[in-house]
MARSE-898520 format. One record per atom (N, C-alpha, C, O): y, z, x negated. Coordinates in steps of 0.02 Angstrom, whole numbers, plus 50000, padded with zeros to 5 digits. Layout:
YZX ...
This chain:
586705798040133 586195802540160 586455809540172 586155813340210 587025811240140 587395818140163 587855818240222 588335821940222 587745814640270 588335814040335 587895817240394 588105816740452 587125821640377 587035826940418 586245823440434 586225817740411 585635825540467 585045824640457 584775819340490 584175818040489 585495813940540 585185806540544 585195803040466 584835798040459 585595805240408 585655803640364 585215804640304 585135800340261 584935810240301 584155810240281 583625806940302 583195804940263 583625806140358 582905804640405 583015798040369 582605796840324 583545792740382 583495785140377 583265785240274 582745782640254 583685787940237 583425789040169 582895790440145 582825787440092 582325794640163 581965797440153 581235792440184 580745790840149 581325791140243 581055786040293 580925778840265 580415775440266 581455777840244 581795769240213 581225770640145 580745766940135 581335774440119 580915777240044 580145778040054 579785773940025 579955781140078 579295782640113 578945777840119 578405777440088 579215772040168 578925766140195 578945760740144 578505756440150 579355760240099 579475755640037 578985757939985 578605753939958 578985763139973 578265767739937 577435765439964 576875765539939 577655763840012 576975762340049 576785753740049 576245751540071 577305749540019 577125743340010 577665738440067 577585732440078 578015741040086 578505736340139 579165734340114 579545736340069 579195729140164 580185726140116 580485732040195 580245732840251 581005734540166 581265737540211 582205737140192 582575737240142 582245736840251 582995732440274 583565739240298 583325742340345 584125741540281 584325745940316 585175744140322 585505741640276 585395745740378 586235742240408 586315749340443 586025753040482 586975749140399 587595754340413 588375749640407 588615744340388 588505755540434 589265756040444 589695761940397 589545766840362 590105759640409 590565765440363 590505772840380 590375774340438 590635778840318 590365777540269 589805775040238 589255777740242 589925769640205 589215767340173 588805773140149 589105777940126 587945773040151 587685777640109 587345772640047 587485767140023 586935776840041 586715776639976 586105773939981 585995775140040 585545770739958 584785769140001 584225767739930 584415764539882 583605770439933 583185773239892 583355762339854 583715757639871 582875763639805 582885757939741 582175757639768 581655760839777 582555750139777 582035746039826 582275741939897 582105736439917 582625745739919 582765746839992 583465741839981 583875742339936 583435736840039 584095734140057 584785736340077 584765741940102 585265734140075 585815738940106 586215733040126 586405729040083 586355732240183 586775728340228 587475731240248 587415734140302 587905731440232 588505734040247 588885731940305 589115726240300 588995734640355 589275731740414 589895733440428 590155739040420 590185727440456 591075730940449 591085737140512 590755736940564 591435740940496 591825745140568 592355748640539 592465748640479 592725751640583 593365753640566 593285763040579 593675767340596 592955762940569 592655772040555 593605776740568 593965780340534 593625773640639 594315778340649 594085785040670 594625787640681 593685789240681 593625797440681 593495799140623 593495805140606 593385795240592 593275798740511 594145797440470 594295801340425 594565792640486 595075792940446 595575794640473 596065796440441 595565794440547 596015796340586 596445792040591 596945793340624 596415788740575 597305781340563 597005774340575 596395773140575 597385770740583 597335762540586 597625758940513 598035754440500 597145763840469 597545761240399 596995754640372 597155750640328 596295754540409 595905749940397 596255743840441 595985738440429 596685743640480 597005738140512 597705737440485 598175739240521 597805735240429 598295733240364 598505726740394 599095724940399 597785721940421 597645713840414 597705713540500 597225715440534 598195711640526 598245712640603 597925707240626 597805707540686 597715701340590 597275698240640 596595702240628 596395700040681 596125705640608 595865710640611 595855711340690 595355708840715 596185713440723 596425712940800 596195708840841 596065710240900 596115702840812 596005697740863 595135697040868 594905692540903 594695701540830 594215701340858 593845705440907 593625710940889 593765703840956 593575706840996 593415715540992 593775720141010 592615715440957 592385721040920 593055728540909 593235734040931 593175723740860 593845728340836 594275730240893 594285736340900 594575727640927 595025727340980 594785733141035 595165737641055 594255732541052 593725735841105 593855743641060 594015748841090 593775743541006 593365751840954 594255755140958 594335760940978 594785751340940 595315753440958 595525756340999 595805761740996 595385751341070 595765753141124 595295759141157 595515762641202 594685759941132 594415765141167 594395771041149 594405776041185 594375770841088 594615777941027 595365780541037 595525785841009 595735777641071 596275780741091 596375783441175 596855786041202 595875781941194 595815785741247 595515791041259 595505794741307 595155791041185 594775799041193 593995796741205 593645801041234 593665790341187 592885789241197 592765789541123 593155791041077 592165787741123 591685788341064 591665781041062 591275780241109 591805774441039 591605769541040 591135764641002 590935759141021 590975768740933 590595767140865 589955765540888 589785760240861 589575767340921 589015769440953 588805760140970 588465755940940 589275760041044 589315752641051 589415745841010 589155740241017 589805748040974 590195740940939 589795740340851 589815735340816 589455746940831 588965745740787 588365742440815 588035739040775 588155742840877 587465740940889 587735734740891 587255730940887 588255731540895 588325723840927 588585717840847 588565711940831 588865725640814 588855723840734 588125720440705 587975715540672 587795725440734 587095725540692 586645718940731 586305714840700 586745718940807 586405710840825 586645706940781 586215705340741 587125704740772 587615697940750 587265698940692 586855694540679 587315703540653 586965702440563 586085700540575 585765696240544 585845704640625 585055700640625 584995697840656 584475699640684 585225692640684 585305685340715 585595681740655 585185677540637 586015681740626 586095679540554 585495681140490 585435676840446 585165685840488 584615688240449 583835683140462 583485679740425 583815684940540 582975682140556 582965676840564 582625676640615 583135669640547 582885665440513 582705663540441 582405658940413 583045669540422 582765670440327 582335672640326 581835669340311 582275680340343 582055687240346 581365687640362 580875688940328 581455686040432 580655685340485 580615692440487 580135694540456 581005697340518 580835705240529 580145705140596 580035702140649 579815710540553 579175712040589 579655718040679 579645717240740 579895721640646 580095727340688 580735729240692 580875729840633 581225730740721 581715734040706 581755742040715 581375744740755 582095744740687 581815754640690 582615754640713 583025752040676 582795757040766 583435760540776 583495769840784 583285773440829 583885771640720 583985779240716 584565782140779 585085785240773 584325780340818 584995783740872 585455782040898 585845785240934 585465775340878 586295771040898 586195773940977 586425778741007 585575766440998 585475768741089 586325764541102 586795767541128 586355758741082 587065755241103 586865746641132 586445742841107 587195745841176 586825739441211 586495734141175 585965731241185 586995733541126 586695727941075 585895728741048 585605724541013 585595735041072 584935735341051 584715730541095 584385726141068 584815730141160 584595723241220 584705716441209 584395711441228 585305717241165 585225708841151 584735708241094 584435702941101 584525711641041 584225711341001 583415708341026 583065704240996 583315710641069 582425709041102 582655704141115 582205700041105 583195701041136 583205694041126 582965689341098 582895683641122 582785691341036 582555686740967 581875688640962 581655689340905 581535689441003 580935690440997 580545695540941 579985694940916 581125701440930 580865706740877 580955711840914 581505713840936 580125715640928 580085723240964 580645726640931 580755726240870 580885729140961 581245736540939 581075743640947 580905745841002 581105745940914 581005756940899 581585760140901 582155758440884 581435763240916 582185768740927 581995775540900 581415776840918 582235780040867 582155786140865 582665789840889 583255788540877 582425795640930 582895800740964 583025808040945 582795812340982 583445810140882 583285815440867 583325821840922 583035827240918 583685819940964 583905824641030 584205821441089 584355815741070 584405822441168 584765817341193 585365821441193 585385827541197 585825817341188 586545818841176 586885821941212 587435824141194 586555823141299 586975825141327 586845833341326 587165837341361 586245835341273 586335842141240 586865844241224 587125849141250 587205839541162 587675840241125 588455842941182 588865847441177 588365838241226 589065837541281 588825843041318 589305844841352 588415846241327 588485853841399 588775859041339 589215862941357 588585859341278 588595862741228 589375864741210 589645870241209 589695856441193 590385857641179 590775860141247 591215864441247 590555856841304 590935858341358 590975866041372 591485869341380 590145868841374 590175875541395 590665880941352 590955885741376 590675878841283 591215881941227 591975880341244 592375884941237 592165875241263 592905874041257 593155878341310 592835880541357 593805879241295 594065886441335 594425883841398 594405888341441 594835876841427 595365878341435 594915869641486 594505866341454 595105867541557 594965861841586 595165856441533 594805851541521 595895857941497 595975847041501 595345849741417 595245844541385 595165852941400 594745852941321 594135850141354 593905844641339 593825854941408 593175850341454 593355843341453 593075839641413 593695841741485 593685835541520 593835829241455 593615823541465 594155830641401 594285827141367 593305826941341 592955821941337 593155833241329 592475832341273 592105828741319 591775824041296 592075830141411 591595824941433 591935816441433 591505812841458 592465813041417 592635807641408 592175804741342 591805799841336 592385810641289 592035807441219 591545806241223 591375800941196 591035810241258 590245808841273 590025803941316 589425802541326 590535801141344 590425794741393 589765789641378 589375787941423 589695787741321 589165784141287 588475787741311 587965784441317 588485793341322 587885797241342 587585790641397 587085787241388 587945790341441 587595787441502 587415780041501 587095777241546 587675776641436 587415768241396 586735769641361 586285765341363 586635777541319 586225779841293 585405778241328 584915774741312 585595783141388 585105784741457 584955776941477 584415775641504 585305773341468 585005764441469 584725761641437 584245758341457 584935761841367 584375757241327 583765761941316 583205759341319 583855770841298 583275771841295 582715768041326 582325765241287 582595767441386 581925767741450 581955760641433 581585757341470 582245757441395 582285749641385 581715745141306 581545739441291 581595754841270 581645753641207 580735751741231 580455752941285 580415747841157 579765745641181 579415754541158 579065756841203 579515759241092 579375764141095 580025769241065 580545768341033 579765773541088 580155779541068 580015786041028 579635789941056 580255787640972 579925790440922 580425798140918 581005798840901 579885803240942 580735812040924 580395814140875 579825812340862 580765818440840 580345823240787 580055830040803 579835833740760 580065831540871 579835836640896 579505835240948 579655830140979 578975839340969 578595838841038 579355841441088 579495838441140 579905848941055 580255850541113 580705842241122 580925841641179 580815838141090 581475832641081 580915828341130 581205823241147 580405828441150 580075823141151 580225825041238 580575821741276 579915830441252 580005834741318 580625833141350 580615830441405 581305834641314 581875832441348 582345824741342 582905823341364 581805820541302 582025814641311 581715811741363 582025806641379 581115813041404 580835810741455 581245815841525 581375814341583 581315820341496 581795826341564 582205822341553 581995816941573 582865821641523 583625819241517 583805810841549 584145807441588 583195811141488 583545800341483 582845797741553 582915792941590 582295801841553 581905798041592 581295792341558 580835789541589 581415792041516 580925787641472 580335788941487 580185794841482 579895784841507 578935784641536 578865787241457 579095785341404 578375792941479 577805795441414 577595791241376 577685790441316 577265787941418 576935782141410 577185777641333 576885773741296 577825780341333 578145775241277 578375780941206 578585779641150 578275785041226 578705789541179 578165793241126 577695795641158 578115794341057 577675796241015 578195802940979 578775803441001 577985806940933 578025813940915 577835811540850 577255809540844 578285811340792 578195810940727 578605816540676 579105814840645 578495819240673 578885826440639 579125823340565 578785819640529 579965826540549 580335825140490 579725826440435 579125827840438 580185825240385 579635828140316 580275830840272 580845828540275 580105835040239 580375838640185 580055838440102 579555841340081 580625833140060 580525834239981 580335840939961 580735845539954 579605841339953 579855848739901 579475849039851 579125853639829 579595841939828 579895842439746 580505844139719 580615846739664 581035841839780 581635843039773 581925848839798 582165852539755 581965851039871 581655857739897 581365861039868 580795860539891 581355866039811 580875872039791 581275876539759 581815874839734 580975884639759 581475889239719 581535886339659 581175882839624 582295889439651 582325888839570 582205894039536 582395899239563 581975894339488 581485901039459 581975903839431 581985909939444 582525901639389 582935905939335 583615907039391 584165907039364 583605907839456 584185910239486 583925916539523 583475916139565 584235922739506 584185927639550 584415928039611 584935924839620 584175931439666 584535930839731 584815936139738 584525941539737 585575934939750 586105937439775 586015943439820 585895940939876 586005949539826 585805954939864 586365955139937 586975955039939 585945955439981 586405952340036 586825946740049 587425947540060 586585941540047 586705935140036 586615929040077 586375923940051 586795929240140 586565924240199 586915919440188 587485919440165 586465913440209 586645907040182 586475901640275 585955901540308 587125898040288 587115893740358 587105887940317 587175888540256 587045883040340 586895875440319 586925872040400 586455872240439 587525869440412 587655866440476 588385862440463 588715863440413 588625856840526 589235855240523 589365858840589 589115857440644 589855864540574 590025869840601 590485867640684 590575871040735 590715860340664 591105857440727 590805857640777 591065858740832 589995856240763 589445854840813 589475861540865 589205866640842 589765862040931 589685868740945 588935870940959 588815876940967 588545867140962 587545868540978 587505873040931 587245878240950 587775872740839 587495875340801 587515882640806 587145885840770 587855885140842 588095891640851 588365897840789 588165903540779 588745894940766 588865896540706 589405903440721 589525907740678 589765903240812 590195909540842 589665914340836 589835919340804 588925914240863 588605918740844 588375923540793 588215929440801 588385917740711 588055921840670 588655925140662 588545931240666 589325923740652 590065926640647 589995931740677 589915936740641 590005932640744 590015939240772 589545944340743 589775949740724 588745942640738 588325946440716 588635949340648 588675955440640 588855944640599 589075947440538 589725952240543 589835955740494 590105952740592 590465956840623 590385963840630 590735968440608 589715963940674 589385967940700 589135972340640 589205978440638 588835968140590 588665974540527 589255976040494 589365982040483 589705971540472 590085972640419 590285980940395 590475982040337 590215986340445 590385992140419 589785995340396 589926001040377 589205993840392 588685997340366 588175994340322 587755997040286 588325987540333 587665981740267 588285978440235 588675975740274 588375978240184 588695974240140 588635968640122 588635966040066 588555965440204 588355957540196 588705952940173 589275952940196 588595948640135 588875942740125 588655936440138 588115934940112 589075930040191 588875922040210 589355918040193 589965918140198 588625911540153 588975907540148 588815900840191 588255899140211 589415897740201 589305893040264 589455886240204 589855885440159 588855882040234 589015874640174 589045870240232 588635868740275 589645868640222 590075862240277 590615860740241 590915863640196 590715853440281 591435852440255 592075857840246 592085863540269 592565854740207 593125860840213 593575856040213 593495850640184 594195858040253 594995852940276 594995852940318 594835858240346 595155847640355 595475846140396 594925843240458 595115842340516 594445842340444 593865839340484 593525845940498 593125846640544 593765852640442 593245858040481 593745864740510 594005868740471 593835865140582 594475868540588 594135874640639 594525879340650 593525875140669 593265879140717 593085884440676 593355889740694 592715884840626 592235891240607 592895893340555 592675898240525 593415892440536 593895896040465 594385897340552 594535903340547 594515896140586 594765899040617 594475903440666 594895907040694 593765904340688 593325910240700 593385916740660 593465922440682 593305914340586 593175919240519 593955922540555 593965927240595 594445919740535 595215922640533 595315927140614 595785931040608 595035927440676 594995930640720 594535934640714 594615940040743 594195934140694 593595939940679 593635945840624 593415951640624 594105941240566 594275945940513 593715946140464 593505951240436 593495939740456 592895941740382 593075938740352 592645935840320 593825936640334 593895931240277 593465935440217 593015932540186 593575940140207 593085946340136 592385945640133 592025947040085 592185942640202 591475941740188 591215932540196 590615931140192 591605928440203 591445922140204 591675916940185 592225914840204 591265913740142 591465910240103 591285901240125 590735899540145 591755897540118 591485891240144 591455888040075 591855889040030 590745882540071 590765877439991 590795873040009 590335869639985 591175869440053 591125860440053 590575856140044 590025858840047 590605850540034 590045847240045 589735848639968 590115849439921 589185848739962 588805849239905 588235843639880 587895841039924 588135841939815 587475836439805 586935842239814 587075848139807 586345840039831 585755839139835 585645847139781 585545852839801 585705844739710 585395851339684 585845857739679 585635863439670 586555855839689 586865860439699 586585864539788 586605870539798 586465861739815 586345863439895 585565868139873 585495874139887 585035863739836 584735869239802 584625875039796 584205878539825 585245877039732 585345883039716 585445888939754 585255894739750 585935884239804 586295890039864 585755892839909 585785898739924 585225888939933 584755892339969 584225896739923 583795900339947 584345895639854 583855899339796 584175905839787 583875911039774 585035904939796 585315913039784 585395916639835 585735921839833 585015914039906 585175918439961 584405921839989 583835919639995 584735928740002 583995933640022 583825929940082 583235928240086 584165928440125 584285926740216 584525920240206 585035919140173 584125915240239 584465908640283 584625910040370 584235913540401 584965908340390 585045908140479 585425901440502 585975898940489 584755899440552 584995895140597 585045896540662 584575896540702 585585897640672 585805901840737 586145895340788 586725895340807 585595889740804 585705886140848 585755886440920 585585892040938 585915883040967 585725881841020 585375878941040 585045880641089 585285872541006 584555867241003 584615865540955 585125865840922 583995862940938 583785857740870 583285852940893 582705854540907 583525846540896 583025839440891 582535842640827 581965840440834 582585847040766 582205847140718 582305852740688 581935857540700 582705853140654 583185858540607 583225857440553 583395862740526 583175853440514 583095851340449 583115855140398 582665855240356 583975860940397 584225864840348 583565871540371 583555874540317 583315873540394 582645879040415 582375875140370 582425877440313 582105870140374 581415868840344 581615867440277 581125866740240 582305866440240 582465864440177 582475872540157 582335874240100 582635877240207 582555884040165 581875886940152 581625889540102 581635885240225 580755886740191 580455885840132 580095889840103 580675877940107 580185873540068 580445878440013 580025879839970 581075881340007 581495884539927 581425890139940 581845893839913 580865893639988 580625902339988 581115905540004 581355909739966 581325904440055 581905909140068 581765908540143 581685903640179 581755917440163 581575916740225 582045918140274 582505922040266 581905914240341 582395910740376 582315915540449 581825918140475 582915915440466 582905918540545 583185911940587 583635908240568 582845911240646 583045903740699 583055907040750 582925913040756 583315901040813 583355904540860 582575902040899 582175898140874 582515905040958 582095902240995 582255896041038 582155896941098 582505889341018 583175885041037 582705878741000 582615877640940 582395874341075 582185866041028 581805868941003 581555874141023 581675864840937 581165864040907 581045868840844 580635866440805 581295874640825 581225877640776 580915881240795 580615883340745 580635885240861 579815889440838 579325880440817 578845881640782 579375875640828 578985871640798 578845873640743 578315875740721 579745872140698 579605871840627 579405876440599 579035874240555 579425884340598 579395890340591 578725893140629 578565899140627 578385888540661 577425891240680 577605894240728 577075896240753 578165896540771 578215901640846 578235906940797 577805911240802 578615907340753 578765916440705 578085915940671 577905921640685 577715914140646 577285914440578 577315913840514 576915915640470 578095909740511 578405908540440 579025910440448 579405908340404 579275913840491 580075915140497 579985918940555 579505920240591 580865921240556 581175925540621 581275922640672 581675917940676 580975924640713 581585918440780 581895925540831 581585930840835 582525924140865 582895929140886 583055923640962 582965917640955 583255925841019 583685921941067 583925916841042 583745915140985 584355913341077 585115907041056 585455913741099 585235918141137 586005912041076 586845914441098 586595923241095 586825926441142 586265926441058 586175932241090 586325936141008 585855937640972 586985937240992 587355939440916 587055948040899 587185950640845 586665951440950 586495958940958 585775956940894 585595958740838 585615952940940 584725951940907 584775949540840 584455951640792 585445942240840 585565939740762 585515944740710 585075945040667 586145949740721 586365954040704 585705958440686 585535959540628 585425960440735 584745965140710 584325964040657 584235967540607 584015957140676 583525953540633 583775952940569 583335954540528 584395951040539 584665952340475 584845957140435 584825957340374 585125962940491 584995970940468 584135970440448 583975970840388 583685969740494 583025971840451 582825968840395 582665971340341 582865960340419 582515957740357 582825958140275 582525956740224 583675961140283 583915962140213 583745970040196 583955972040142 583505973240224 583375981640235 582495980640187 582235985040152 582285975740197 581305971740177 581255968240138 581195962140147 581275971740076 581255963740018 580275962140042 580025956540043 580025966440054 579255963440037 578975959040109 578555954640106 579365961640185 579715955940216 579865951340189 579455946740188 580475950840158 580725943440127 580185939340077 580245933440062 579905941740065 579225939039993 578755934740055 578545928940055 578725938940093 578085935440137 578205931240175 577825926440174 578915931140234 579025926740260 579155920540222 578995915040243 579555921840143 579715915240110 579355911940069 579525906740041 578585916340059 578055912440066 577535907840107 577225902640093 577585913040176 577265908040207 577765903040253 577485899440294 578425902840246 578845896640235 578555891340216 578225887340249 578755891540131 578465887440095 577945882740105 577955876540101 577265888640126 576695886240142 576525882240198 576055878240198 577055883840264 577025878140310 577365873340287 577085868040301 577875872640257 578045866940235 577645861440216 577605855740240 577345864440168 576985859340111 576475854740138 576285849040123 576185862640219 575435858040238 575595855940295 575105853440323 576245855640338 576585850640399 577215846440386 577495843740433 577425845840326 577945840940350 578105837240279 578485838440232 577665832340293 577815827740200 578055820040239 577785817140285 578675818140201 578865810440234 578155807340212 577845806440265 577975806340187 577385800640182 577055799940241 576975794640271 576845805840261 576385808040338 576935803540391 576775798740426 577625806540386 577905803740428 577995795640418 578195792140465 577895793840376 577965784540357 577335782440380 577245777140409 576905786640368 576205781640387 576245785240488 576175780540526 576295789240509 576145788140585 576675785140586 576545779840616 577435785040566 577875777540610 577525768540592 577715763140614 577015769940548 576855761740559 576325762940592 576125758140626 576045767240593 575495766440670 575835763240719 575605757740734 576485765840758 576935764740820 577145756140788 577025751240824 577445755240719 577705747640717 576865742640731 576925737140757 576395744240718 576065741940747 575715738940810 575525733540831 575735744840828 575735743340904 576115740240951 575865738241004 576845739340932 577195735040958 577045728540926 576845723940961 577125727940866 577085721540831 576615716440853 576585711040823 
């Protein structure tokens, strides 16, 4: 559930709906996660080569001779994304092996959007899809950032899957975003009839989510929560903005993302910019450690370009800590249009920059926004809400 907020949604979701009285079934690929008690876990082979970088999972060379495999290889070395495909075709083969035991009412797909969702209606089981965003957000995003033609042209190869995506969507029986904005540009992008597409908003633990009472907050203390590779998240922005004060607010950010070798954009931003003194990166963190960090910070900022949702906003809300967003997707959603938070431009580091000069300049600012945070939290976004309207939708197909 920590590999970024398709990885919550399916945990939290999977939990929700099992809470509510259902057998619920869930198939991944490597890395395996973790899945609430109760909940099935189907392990599906793949060879997770962008995550290891090597062909060290191909030890066993007939390994090779299956197709699947062969295909995820030869295309991963050309610079595509191939996981996308060859998991969805993973995942037919196991429920075609499953539904004559099983008898699945529905299938829920979190985003694959890979052909094998088409053979799947094969078997006479509706399928769902959820769309946290369409992808080819993600691809104008990286493209518009990369500096140099062959960096374009390579990032639009990787995104190639975008346009298999734009197929099965309009194919799916419904379609489920977590935002009214995700909902808007999956019918602009992919084209999908209204007609099919429903608006079910994330939910946020906050039982688990809440201040912690015996931690003081850190006086000037901004806290990012993103995988910084993503160039949408705009993480060049809050950098610059923190730039921008460094000679007069004694700011300090901390960025929680990976650290090595998988995170090489934002430690090499910091090092051109010159804040190694003011930024600190913590690697991946559990759950209550992730906590704390939004409990010791005066300031959260999500200084996106879009958000299908925003998840890390609304995990700072729920823990009173008030948040600056951009005006980008769906976070005036989450944030009421500025009633529980800041919202500033996307890409605009003057305004970042401003809004954090004031709101650390305002503790009684900070009291109020990270109260009435909180307070939208609690009374818009509980998974349960979200488990019971997604079986409205499995219904209706069913």
């Amino acid at each position: 559930m920590y590999c970024g907020g398709q990885g919550i949604y399916v945990y939290y979701l999977a939990k929700a709906l099992h809470q509510l009285g259902h057998e619920v079934h869930v198939m991944a690929g490597p890395p395996y996660p973790s899945v609430p008690d109760g909940v099935k876990l189907h392990q599906l082979d793949g060879l997770n080569l962008y995550e290891t970088q090597a062909l060290s999972s191909l030890k066993d060379p007939l390994r090779m001779l299956d197709p699947i495999n062969f295909y995820e290889v030869a295309a991963k070395h050309v610079g595509m994304f191939p996981e996308i495909f060859t998991f969805s075709m993973r995942a037919y083969l196991k429920l075609r092996e499953l539904n004559p035991r099983v008898k699945f009412d529905v299938v829920h797909d979190n985003q694959t959007l890979g052909y094998g969702l088409l053979v799947m209606k094969s078997l006479g089981v509706p399928v769902v899809a959820t769309i946290h965003h369409p992808i080819p957000i993600d691809m104008q995003a990286d493209v518009a950032q990369a500096r140099r033609f062959a960096s374009k042209f390579k990032r639009i190869i990787f995104y190639s899957f975008s346009i298999m995506q734009g197929v099965v969507s309009k194919r799916m029986d419904r379609v489920i975003t977590v935002s009214k904005s995700s909902a808007d540009d999956v019918v602009r992008i992919f084209h999908v009839p209204e007609s099919k597409v429903r608006v079910v908003h994330n939910g946020i633990d906050t039982d688990v989510f809440k201040s912690v009472d015996h931690i003081e907050r850190e006086p000037n203390r901004v806290i990012m929560v993103a995988n910084t590779e993503d160039r949408k998240k705009g993480v060049i922005y809050l950098l610059k903005a923190i730039q921008m004060l460094k000679d007069d607010t004694d700011v300090k950010l901390t960025i929680v993302d990976r650290i090595g070798e998988h995170t090489k954009y934002a430690p090499k931003l910091v090092r051109e910019l010159g804040l190694e003194d003011r930024v600190t990166f913590t690697g991946r963190l559990s759950t209550e450690e992730l906590v704390k960090r939004y409990s010791t910070a005066e300031v959260a900022v999500t200084a996106s370009l879009y958000e299908g949702f925003g998840l890390p906003c609304a995990e700072a809300m729920s823990c009173s800590t008030p948040v600056i967003a951009t005006k980008a997707g769906a976070l005036p959603e989450v944030v009421g249009n500025g009633s529980a938070g800041m919202l500033v431009p996307p890409e605009d580091h003057v305004a970042l920059a401003e809004a954090i000069k004031r709101l650390l300049a305002d503790k009684p600012l900070r009291q109020r926004l990270g109260e009435a945070g909180r307070k939208r939290i609690e009374e818009a976004f509980s998974w349960e809400d979200a488990a019971k309207r997604t079986l409205e939708i499995y219904r209706e197909v069913a």
